[in-house]
N, C-alpha and C positions, 0 to 999 in steps of 0.2 A: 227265430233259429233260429236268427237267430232262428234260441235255440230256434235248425233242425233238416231231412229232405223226406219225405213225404209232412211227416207231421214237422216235427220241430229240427229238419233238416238244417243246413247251412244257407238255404239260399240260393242263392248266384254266386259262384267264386270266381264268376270271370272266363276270363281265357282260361285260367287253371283248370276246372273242372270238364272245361268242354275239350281240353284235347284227347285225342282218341286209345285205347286202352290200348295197350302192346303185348297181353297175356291176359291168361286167363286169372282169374280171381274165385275166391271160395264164395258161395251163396248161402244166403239165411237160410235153414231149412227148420222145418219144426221137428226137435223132439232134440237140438241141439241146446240144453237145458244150459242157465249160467250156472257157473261154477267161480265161488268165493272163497277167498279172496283174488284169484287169479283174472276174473272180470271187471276187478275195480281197476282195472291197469289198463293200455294203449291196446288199439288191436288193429295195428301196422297195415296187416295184411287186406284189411277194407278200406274201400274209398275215401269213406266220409266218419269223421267223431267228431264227440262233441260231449264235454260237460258243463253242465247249464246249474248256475245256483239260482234263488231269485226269494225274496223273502220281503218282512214287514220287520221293520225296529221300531224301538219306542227308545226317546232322548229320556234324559235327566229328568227334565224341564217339560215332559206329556207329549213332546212333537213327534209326529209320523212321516217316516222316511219309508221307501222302497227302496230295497239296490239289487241287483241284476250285476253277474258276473259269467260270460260263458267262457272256455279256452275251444277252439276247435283244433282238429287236425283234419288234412287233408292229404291223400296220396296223389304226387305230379307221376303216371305212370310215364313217360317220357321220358324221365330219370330215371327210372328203375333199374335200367342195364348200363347206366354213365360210371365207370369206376372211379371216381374223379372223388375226392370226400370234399369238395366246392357243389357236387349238384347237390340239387333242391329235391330230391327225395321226398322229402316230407317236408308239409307247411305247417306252421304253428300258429293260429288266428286267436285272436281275443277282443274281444268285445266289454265293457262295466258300465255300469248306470245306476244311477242316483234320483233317484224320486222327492224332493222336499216337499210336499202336500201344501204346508203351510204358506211357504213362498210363490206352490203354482209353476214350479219350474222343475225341468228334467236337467239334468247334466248328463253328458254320453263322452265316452273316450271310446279309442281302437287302437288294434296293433296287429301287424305282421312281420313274420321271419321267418326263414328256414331252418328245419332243426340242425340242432351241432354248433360247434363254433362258440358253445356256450352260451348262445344265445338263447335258443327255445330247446324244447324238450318234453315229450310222455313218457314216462316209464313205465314197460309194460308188465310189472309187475306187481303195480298198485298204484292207486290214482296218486301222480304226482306229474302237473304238467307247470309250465312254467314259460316265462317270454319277458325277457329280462329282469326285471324287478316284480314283473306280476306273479302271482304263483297260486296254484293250487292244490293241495296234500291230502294225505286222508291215510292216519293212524289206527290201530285197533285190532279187534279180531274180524272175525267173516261176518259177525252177527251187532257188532258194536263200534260205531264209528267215529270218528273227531276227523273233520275239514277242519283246513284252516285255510285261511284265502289273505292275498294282501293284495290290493290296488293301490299303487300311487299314480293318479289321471293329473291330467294339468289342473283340473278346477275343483280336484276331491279327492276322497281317499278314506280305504278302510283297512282296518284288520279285524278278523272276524274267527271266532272259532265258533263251531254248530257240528253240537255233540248229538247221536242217534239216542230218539225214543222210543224207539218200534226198529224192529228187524226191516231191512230194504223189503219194497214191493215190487215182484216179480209181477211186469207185464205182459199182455198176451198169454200164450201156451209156454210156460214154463222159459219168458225172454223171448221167443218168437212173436215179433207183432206186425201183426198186418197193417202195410199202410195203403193197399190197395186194388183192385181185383184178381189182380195178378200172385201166384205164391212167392214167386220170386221179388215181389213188390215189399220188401219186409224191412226190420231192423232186429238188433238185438237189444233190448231196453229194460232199464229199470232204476224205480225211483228209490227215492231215499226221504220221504215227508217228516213230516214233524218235526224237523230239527230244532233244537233248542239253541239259541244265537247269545252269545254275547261276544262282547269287542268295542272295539272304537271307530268312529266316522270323525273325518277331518270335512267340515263344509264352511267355506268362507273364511277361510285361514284358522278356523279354531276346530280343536282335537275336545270332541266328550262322547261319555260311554254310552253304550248304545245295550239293551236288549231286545230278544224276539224270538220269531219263530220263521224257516226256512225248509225250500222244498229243493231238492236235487234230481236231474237227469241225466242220466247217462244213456247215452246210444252210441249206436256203428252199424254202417250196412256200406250194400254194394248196388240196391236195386235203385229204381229213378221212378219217379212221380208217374203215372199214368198219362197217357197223352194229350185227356182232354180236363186236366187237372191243372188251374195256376195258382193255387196255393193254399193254405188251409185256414183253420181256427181252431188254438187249445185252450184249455183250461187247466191249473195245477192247483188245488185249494185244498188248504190245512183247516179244517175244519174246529171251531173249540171247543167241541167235547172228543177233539183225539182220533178223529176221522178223518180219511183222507180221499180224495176225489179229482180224479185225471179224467177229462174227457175231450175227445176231439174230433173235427173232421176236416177233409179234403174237399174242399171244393171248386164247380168248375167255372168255367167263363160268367155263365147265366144267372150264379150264384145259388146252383143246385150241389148234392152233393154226392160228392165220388165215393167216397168212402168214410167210414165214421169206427167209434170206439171209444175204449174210455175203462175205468176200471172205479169201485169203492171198496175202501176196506176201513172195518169199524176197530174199535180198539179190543185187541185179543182173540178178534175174527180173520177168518179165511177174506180174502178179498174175492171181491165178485167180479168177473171179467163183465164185460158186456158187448154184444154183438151190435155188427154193423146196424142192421134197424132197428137198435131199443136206443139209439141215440140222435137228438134231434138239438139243433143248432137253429134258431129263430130269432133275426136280426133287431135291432129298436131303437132307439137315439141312436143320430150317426155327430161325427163331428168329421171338419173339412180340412185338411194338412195346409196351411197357410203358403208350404213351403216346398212342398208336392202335387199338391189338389187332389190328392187322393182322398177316399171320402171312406168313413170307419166306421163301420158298427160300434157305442161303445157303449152298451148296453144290450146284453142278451139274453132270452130265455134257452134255460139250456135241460132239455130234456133228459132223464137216465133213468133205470131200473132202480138207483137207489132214489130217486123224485124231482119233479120239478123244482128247476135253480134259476136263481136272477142274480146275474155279472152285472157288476157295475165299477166303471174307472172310478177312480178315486180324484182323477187328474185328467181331463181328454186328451190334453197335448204331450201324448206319450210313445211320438214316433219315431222310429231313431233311424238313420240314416249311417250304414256300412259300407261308402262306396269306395273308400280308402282301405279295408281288407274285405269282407266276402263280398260285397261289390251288391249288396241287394239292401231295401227298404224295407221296414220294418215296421209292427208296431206293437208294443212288447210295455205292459204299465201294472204298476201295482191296483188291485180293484176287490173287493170285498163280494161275498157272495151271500145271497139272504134265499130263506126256503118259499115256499107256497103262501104261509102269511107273511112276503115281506119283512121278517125278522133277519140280522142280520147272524149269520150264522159261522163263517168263515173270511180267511183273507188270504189273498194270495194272487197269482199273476194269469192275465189274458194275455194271448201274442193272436196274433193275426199278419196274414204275408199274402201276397200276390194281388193289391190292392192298388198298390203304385204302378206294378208293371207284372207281368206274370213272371213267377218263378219259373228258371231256368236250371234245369241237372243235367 
């Protein structure tokens, strides 16, 4: 958050986020169950969304890309009661990223705008958000899905469709997920793994076809990080025998942890939630931000009820810097994950945040 606010919050949006609420607002509560296809859509009425893609391609030619595409939306409650169709109501944030493995280099764009105007836009009646030319959709029924996504960034560009292999993974208690002691500390979330990718990447002025495999988030909430929390560490990993595996925590100053969580599910299985203490986050090679001096776990052992897992980047300098729309530091990379014997066993993305500066909601 990128992707995200507790976990895969937004970040810091700035002045936007910190000014002060002028009504009351609906709270996560548990047993407020999603409902599809009407959850794949905008949900205006909370502070903070956010859909988050991020996956691994394979070129023509055997090369390994990452890209990373989030849109956020954010509610300026300050506007709320402006009858004016000029207020900012609602912000449209985007973020994309490009991983060349090969070349060792990250590419990152961003964007903001107010909705309306034809500019930005969610529609909340199935994921369709958009911010001029960037866009992101999502066709089908409740159970089967087709994104389609288009970036045109100054130094890249994709078009990508990632068709559903598996029915969405309902996190937490049926979409209620804890991000922190608090009940009211929550989101509503839920993934979308194993997508199956094909498309195109434009990198270095040339256009070829790309395939793969892609993980999806969607969230929205209203509650804010705990107080002694500056920011977390997740996990999203597509596993290749068809498993999939979210896990993450909150943590604090000291670099203990606030809260944790995480979920697996195997193929044609129930997914296993798992609770704050079956997950454990254990730091190990760091790398040093050239350009921040923030200093990065990029390499983790990562504990879960489904087993001991080892993250590892792919790319260390994988930090990406939003200070031009949500106004926070990042670091967000494509990175493979191997079991207990160090076998490689999945691929997919680490983010880490409040490592430059603490996260602010």
């Amino acid at each position: 958050m990128d992707r995200r606010f507790c976990l895969q919050a937004l970040g810091s949006l700035g002045t936007y986020l910190a000014l002060p609420a002028v009504a009351a607002h609906p709270e996560i509560k548990p047993g407020d169950a999603l409902r599809f296809p009407r959850d794949f859509g905008a949900h205006p009425e909370f502070r903070t969304e956010w859909w988050y893609i991020t996956g691994r391609l394979r070129t023509a030619d055997r090369q390994t890309l990452g890209f990373q595409v989030t849109f956020f939306r954010s509610r300026v409650d300050t506007a709320q009661d402006n009858p004016s169709q000029f207020a900012a109501k609602q912000l449209i944030l985007a973020h994309a990223a490009l991983t060349d493995v090969a070349s060792r280099q990250l590419l990152h764009d961003q964007r903001i705008a107010r909705e309306g105007l034809g500019l930005a836009g969610a529609s909340t009646t199935d994921t369709h958000v958009y911010l001029r030319d960037w866009s992101l959709q999502r066709s089908g029924s409740a159970t089967q899905s087709l994104y389609q996504a288009q970036v045109k960034a100054t130094s890249f560009g994709f078009k990508l469709d990632m068709r559903s292999t598996q029915a969405p993974l309902v996190q937490g208690q049926a979409g209620y997920s804890r991000k922190g002691p608090l009940p009211s500390q929550a989101t509503r979330y839920y993934s979308q793994p194993q997508l199956a990718v094909t498309g195109e990447v434009t990198l270095k002025g040339q256009a070829q076809a790309v395939t793969g495999q892609a993980w999806m988030d969607h969230e929205c909430g209203e509650g804010l990080l705990a107080p002694d929390a500056v920011g977390w560490d997740w996990i999203g990993m597509n596993l290749r025998d068809g498993s999939a595996l979210m896990a993450f925590r909150v943590r604090r100053a000291d670099g203990s942890t606030s809260w944790a969580g995480g979920s697996f599910r195997a193929p044609g299985q129930a997914a296993r939630i798992f609770k704050p203490e079956e997950v454990r986050f254990i730091p190990g090679r760091t790398w040093q931000s050239p350009a921040t001096h923030a200093t990065y776990p990029v390499e983790w052992q990562v504990d879960t009820p489904a087993g001991r897992f080892t993250v590892r980047a792919l790319l260390d300098a994988q930090e990406l810097a939003g200070q031009q729309s949500t106004g926070t530091v990042y670091w967000e990379g494509l990175s493979e994950l191997r079991d207990a014997d160090q076998r490689v066993v999945g691929e997919g993305y680490l983010e880490m945040t409040g490592y430059a500066n603490p996260m602010v909601l």
